[in-house]
N, C-alpha and C positions, 0 to 999 in steps of 0.2 A: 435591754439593748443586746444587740447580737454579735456573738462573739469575730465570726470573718465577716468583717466590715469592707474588706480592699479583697476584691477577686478580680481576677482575668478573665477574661475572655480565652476558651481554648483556644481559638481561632489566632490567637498572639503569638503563642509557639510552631506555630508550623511556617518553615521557612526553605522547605520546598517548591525549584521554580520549574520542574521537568516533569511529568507526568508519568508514574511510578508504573514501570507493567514488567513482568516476568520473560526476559528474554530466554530463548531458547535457542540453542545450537543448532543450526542446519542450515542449509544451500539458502534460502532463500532469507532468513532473517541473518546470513553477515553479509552478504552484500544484496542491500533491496533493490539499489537503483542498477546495479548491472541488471535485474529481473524486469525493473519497469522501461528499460532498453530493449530487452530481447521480447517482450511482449509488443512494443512499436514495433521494433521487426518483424513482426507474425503478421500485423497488421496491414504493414505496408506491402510484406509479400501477397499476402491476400489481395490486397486493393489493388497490384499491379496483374496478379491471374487473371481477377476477374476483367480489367480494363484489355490487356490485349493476350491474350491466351485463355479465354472460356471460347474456344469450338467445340468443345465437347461436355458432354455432364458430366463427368468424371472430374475434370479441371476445373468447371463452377464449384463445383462441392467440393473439391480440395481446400479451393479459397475460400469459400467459406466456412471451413472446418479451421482456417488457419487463423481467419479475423477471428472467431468467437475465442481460439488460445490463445490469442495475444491479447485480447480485454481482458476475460477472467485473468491471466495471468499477470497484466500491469495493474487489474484491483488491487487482486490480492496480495501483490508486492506494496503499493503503496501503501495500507495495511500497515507492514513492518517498517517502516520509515518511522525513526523516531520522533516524537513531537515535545518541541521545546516550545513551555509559554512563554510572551511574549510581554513585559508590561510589567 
């Protein structure tokens, strides 16, 4: 007969409900959502260039040099938004 007869399951002791990641100090991971704000606004400047101010190719490529910062820029923010599970 075998001596540990009653074992657990590791899976019992973890009582962790937040998803554990390594924060790091800088602009963008203490405030994400001011960044996933200013990346709308890239966007929205962009999408207004292009609707009434591209007469010239200079102004089309500004906005859209402006839409592609303001995407990358609300990915990558939303990224550091922390994620609480749920349940």
């Amino acid at each position: 007969m075998p001596k540990n007869t009653h074992r657990r399951k590791a899976s019992a002791h973890s009582k962790s409900r937040a998803v554990k990641s390594v924060r790091r100090s800088g602009m963008r991971t203490s405030s994400p959502k001011l960044w996933v704000l200013l990346g709308a606004f890239f966007v929205a400047l962009g999408v207004y260039l292009l609707v009434f101010k591209s007469h010239g190719g200079a102004m089309s490529g500004f906005a859209m040099l402006s839409i592609i910062t303001g995407v990358v820029t609300a990915i990558i923010a939303s990224f550091s938004i922390s994620k609480k599970k749920t349940g």
